[in-house]
SEROTI-481616 format. One record per atom (N, C-alpha, C): residue in three letters; x negated, y, z negated. Coordinates in steps of 0.001 Angstrom, whole numbers, plus 524288, in hexadecimal, padded with zeros to 5 digits. Atoms other than C-alpha are relative to their C-alpha. Layout:
ALAXYZ ...
This chain:
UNK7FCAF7FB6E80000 UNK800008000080000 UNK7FC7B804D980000 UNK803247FBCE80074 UNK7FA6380BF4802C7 UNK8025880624800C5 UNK7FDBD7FB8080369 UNK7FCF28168B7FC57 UNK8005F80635804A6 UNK8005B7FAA47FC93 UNK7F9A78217B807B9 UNK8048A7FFB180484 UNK7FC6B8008E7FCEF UNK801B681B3F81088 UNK805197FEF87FE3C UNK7FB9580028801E9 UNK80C7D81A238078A UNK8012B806407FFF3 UNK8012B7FB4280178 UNK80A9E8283480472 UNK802CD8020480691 UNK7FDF17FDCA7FB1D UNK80C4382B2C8134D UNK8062E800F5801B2 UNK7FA91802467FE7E UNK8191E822F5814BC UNK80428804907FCC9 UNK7FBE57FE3D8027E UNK81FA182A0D80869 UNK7FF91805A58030A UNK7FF3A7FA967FE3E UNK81BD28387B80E8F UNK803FE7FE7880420 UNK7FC64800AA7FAD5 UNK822128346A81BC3 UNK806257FF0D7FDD6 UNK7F8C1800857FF88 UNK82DF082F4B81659 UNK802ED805377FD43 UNK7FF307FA0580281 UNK82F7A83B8180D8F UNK80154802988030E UNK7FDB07FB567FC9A UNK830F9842AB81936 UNK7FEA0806C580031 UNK7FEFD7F9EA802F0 UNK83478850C58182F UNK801B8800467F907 UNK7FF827FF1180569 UNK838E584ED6809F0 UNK7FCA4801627FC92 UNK806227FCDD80342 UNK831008547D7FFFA UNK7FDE17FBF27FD78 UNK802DF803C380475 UNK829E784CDE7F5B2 UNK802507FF017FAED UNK7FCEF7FE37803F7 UNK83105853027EBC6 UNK805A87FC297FDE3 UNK7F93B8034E7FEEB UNK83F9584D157F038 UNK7FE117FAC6802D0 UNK801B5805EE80006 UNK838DC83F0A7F438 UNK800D2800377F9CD UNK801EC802A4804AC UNK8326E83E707E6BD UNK804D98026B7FB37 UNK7FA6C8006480403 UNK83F948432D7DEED UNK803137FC8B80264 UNK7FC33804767FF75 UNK8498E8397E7E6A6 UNK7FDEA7FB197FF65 UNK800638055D803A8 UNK8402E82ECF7E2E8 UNK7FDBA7FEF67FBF7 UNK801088009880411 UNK83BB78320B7D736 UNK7FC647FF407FEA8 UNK8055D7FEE58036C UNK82EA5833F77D4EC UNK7FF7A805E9800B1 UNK801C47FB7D7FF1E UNK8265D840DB7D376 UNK7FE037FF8D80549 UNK801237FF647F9A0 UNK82225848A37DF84 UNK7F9AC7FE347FE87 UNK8037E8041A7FF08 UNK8154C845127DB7A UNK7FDB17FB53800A0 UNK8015D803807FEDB UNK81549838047DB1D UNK802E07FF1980696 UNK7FE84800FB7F8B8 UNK81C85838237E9AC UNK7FB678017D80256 UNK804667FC857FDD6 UNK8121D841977ECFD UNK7FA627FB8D80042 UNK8038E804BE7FEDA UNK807D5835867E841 UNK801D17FDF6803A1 UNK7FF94804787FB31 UNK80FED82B877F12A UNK7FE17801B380407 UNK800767FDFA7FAA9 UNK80DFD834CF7FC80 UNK7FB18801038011D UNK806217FE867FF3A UNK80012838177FA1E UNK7FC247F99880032 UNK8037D805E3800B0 UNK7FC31829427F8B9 UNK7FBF67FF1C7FBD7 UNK802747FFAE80674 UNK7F7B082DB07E8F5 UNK8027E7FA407FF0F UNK7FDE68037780369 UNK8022F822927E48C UNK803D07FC7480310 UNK7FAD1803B37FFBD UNK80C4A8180B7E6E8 UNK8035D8011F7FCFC UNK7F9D0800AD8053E UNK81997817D97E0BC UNK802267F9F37FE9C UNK7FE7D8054680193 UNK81C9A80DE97D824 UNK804F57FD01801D5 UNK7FB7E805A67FD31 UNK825FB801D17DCD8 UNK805638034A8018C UNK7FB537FEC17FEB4 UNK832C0808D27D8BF UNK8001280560801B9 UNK7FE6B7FB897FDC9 UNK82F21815757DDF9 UNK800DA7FF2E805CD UNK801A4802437F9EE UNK82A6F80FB77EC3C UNK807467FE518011F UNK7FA0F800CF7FFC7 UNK8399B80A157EA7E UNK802D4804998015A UNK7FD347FBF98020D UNK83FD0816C47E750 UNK7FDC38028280788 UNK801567FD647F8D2 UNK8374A81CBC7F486 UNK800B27FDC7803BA UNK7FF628034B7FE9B UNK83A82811B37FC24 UNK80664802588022C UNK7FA6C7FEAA7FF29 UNK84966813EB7F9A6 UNK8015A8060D80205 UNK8014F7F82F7FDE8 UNK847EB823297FAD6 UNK80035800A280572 UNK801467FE597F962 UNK842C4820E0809F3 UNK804257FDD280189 UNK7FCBC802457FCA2 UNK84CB18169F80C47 UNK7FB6A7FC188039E UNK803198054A7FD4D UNK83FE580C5D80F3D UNK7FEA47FDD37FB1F UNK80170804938050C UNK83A7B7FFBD808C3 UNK7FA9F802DC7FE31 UNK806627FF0880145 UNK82F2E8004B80064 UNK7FBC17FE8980297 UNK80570801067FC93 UNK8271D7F90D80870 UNK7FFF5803A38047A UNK800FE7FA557FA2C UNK829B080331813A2 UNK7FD52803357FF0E UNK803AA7F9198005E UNK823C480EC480CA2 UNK7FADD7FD677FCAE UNK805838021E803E3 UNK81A1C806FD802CC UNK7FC387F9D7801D3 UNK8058D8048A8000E UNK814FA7F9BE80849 UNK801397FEA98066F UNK80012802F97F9B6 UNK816C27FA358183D UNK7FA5C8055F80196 
């Protein structure tokens, strides 16, 4: 799993949305979104869930393809 290219996936799907309104409808801080996107961190199991459901894709789509 690699973390930069996860990082990529979550900016893209983000879109135009801010960081701000991602990381409040799923519930973490904007800095830890801000890690996912920078390829600082992973999100633990049930967050990857929570972002998963958010896009409307599986986990393995955004975290292990």
């Amino acid at each position: 799993m690699n973390k930069e290219r996860i990082g990529q996936k979550l900016t893209k799907l983000r879109g135009e949305e801010t960081r701000e309104d991602v990381a409040r409808k799923i519930g973490v801080s904007v800095s830890a979104w801000q890690m996912y996107e920078n390829g600082q961190r992973i999100p633990k199991d049930e967050i990857k869930v929570k972002i998963a459901s958010y896009f409307n894709k599986s986990v393995g789509e955004i975290f292990y393809s």
